[in-house]
C-alpha positions in Angstrom: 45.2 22.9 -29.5 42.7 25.5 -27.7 40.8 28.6 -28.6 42.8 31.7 -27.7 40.6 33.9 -25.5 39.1 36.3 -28.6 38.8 33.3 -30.6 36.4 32.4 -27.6 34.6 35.7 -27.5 34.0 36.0 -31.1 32.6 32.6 -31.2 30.4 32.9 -28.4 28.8 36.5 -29.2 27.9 35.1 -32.4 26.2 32.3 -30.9 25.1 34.5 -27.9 21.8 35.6 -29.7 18.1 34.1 -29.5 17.6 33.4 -32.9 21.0 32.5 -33.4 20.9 30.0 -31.5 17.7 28.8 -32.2 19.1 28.5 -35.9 22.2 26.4 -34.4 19.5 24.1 -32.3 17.7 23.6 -35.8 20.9 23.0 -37.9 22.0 20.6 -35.6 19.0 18.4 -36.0 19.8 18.0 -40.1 21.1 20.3 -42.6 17.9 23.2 -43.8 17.3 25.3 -46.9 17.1 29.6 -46.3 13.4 29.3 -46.8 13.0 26.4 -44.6 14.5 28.2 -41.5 12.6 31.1 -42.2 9.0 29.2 -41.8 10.4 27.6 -38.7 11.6 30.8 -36.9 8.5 32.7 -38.6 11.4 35.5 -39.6 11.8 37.0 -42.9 14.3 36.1 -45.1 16.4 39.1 -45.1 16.5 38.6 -41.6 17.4 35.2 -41.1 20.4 35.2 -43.9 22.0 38.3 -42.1 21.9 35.5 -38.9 23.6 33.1 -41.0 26.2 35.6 -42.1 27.2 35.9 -38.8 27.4 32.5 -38.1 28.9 31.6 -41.0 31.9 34.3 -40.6 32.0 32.7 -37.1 33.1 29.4 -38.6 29.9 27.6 -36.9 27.6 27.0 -39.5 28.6 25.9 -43.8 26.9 27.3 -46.7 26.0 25.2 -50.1 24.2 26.5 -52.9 21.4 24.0 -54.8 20.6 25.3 -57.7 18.4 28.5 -56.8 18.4 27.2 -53.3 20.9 27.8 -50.3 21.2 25.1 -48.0 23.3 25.4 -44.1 24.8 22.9 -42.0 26.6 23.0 -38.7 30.1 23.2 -39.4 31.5 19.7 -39.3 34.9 19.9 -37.3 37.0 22.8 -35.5 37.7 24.0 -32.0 34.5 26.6 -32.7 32.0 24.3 -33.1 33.1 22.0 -30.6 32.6 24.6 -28.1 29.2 25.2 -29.4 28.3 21.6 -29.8 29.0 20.9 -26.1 26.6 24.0 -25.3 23.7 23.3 -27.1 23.9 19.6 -25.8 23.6 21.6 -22.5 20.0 23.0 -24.0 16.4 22.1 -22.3 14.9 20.8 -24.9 11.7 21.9 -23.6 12.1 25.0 -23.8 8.6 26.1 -24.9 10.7 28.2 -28.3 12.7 25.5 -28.7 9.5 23.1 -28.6 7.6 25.3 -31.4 10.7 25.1 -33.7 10.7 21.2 -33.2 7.1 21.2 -34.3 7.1 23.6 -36.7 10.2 22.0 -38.3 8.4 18.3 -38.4 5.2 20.4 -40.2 8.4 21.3 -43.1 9.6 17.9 -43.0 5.9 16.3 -43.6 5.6 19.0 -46.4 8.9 17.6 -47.8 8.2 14.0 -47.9 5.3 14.9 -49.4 7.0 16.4 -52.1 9.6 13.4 -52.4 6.9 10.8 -52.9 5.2 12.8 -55.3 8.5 13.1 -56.9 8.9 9.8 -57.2 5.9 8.7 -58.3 6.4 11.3 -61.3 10.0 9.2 -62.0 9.1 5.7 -61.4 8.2 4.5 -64.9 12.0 5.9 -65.4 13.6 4.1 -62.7 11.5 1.1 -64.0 12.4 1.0 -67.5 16.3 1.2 -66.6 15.4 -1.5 -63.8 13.7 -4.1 -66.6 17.2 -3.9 -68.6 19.0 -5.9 -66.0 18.8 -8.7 -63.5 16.2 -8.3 -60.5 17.6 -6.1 -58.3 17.1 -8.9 -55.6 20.0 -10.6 -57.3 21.8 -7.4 -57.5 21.6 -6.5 -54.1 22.7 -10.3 -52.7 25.6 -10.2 -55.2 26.4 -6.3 -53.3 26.1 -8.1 -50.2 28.5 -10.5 -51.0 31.3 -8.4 -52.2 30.9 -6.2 -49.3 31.4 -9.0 -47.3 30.0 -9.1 -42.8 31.7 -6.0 -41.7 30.8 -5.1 -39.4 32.1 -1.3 -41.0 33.8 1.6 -38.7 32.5 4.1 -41.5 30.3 3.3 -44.5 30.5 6.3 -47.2 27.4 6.2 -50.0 28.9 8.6 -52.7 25.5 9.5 -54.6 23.2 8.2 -52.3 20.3 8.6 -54.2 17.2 7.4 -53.0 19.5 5.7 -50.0 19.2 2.0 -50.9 22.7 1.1 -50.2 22.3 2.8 -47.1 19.4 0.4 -45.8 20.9 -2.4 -47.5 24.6 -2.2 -46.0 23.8 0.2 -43.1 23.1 -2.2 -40.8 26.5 -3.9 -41.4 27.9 -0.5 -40.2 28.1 1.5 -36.8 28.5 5.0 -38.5 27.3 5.5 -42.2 27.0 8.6 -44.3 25.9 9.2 -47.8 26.1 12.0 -50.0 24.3 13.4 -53.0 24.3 16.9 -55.2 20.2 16.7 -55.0 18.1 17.9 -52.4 15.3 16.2 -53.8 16.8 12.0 -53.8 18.8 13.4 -50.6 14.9 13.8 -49.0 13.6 10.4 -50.7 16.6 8.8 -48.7 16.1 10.6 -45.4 12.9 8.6 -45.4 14.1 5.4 -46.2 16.6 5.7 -43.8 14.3 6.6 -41.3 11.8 4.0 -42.6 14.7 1.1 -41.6 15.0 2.7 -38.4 18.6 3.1 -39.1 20.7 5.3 -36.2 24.1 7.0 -36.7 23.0 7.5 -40.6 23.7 11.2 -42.0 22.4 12.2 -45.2 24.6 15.2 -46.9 24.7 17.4 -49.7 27.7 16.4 -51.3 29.6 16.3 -54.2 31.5 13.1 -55.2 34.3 14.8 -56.9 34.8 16.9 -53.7 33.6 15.2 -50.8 35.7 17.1 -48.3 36.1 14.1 -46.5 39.5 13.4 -44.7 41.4 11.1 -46.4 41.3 7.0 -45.2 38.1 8.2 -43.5 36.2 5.1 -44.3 36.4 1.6 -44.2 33.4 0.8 -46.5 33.0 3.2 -49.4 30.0 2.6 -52.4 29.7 4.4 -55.5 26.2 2.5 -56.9 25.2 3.6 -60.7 26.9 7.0 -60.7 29.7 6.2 -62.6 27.6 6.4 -66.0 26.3 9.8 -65.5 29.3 11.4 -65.0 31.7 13.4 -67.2 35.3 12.7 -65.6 34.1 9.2 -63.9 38.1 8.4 -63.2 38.3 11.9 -61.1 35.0 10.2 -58.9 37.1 7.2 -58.4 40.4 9.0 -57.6 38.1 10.9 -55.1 35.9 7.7 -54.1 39.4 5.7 -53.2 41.5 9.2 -51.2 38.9 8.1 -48.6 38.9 4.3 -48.1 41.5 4.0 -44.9 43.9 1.0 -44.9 42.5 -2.6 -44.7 39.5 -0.9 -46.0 37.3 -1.6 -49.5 36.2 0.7 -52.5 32.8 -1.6 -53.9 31.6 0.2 -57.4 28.2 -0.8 -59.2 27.9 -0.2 -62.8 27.1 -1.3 -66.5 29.3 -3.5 -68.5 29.7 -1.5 -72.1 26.9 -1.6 -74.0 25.0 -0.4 -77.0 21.9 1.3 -75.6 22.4 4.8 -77.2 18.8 5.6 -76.5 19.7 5.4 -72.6 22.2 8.4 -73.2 19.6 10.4 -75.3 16.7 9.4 -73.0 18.2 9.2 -69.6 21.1 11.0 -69.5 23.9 8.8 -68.9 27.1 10.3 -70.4 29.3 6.7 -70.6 27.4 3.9 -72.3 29.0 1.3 -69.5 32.6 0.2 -68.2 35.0 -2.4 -69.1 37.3 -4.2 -66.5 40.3 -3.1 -68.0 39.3 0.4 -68.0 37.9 0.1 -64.1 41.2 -2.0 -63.3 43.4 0.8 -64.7 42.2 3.5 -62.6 42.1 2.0 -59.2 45.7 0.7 -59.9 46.0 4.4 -60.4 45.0 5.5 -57.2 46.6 2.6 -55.3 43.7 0.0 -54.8 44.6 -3.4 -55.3 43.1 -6.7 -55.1 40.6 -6.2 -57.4 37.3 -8.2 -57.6 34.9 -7.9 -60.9 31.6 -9.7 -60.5 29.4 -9.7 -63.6 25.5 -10.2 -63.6 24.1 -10.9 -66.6 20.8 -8.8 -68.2 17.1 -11.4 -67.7 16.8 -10.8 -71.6 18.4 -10.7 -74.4 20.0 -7.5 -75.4 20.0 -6.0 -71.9 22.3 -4.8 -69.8 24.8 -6.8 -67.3 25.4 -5.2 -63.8 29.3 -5.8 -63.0 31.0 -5.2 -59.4 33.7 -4.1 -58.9 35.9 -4.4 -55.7 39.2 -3.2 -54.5 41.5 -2.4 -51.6 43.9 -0.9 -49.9 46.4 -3.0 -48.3 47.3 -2.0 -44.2 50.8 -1.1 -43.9 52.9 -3.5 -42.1 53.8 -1.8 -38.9 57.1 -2.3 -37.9 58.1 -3.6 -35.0 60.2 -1.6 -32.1 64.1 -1.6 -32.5 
């Protein structure tokens, strides 16, 4: 299929402008807030949103609200933005504009892992408390391991990424791996982890696990880690979670086993106090996973909470063979 010859035009006069185009060169380097491009390009903010209108209407860049923030992206497929992707692959990088947006782009990012640490530290006495409920997380992550199994992975697909663990810990096991996550904030944490393991072909996106947008049988690898437990319709994540494990191809989820810790709802926020198997086994049968694997860790004290595994697939079609 090709771009009709005013599809072309369209595309390429709203690209054909300086700042335009500095905002594709930016976008293409990881997805930015409004307010982020606008300390960058040193533009006001009416200005630079009336740019992304354009490109936007264009069909070359995607918009995502954050809470009060707006986030953009390049868009991720279509004829349009393969025709800008080759062009801006054609850019001199050292441009001396394009060089001051680098720079002043690694100042925001500094700024913003700045901010994630300090977020952090502000959340680690929760993250530790959960933590102290259940086996190390040593254990938890060789048992992950495990049911993953070598790989190596076409696609890995992190759904609530989080601060990006599972991405460093299975990551190298794949050759493409992206995860996704509803906050800017964790999203941030786990661009520095990722970059931390030195970890290449790894996208971090704002996503949202009951609409990833993903193509279905996309991935060969797909994690949902202790998400499951905050969520209000966790069957819907799952339904989502398996439309995107290809054939031959594994669906690994990490959760609690049911349990009795009401003050983890009232304290923490989780909305479902734990899974059983039967429950977990019912809804990937549902969605047409089979072969499934539950793996059950049980809590370093009494009282505390065991960490279960689940795994399932989804078996290759036979191919038949020519008449």
């Amino acid at each position: 299929m090709k771009l009709r010859a005013s599809q072309a035009v369209d595309v390429l006069r709203a690209a054909g402008e300086p700042t335009r185009l500095r905002i594709l060169a930016l976008l293409a380097r990881e997805e930015l807030a409004v307010l982020e491009l606008c300390r960058v390009l040193d533009q006001s903010q009416p200005r630079v949103s009336r740019h992304l209108k354009l490109l936007a209407e264009a069909g070359l860049v995607e918009r995502f609200p954050d809470g009060a923030w707006v986030f953009y992206r390049l868009a991720g497929a279509g004829l349009a933005g393969e025709l800008i992707g080759e062009a801006l692959e054609r850019l001199d990088l050292s441009d001396p504009g394009l060089v001051r947006d680098a720079e002043r782009l690694k100042e925001v990012r500094a700024e913003r892992a700045d901010a994630a640490s300090e977020y952090f530290a502000r959340n680690a006495a929760r993250w530790d408390e959960i933590r102290s409920l259940y086996v190390a997380e040593a254990a938890v992550e060789k048992a992950i391991l495990r049911a993953a199994g070598p790989g190596p992975f076409r696609r890995l697909v992190d759904l609530g990424s989080g601060t990006g663990r599972m991405l460093t810990l299975l990551g190298p096991r794949a050759q493409q791996a992206l995860g996704l996550d509803l906050s800017q904030q964790m999203l941030n944490i786990a661009r520095n982890q990722v970059s931390e393991a030195g970890l290449e072909g790894c996208e971090l996106r704002h996503g949202d696990i009951f609409s990833t947008r993903l193509p279905d049988g996309s991935a060969d690898l797909v994690v949902v880690h202790q998400v499951l437990h905050y969520l209000a319709d966790p069957a819907a994540a799952v339904k989502e979670a398996a439309r995107i494990v290809a054939e031959g191809g594994k669906l690994l989820i990490v959760d609690f086993a049911p349990h009795a810790l009401e003050f983890l709802r009232e304290q923490h926020q989780h909305r479902r106090l734990g899974f059983s198997d039967s429950e977990m086994k019912r809804w990937l049968a549902s969605v047409g996973l089979g072969d499934v694997q539950a793996d059950a860790l049980p809590p370093a004290r009494d009282g505390g909470l065991t960490v279960k595994i689940w795994t399932a697939g989804r078996q290759a079609e036979r191919r038949r063979s020519a008449a």
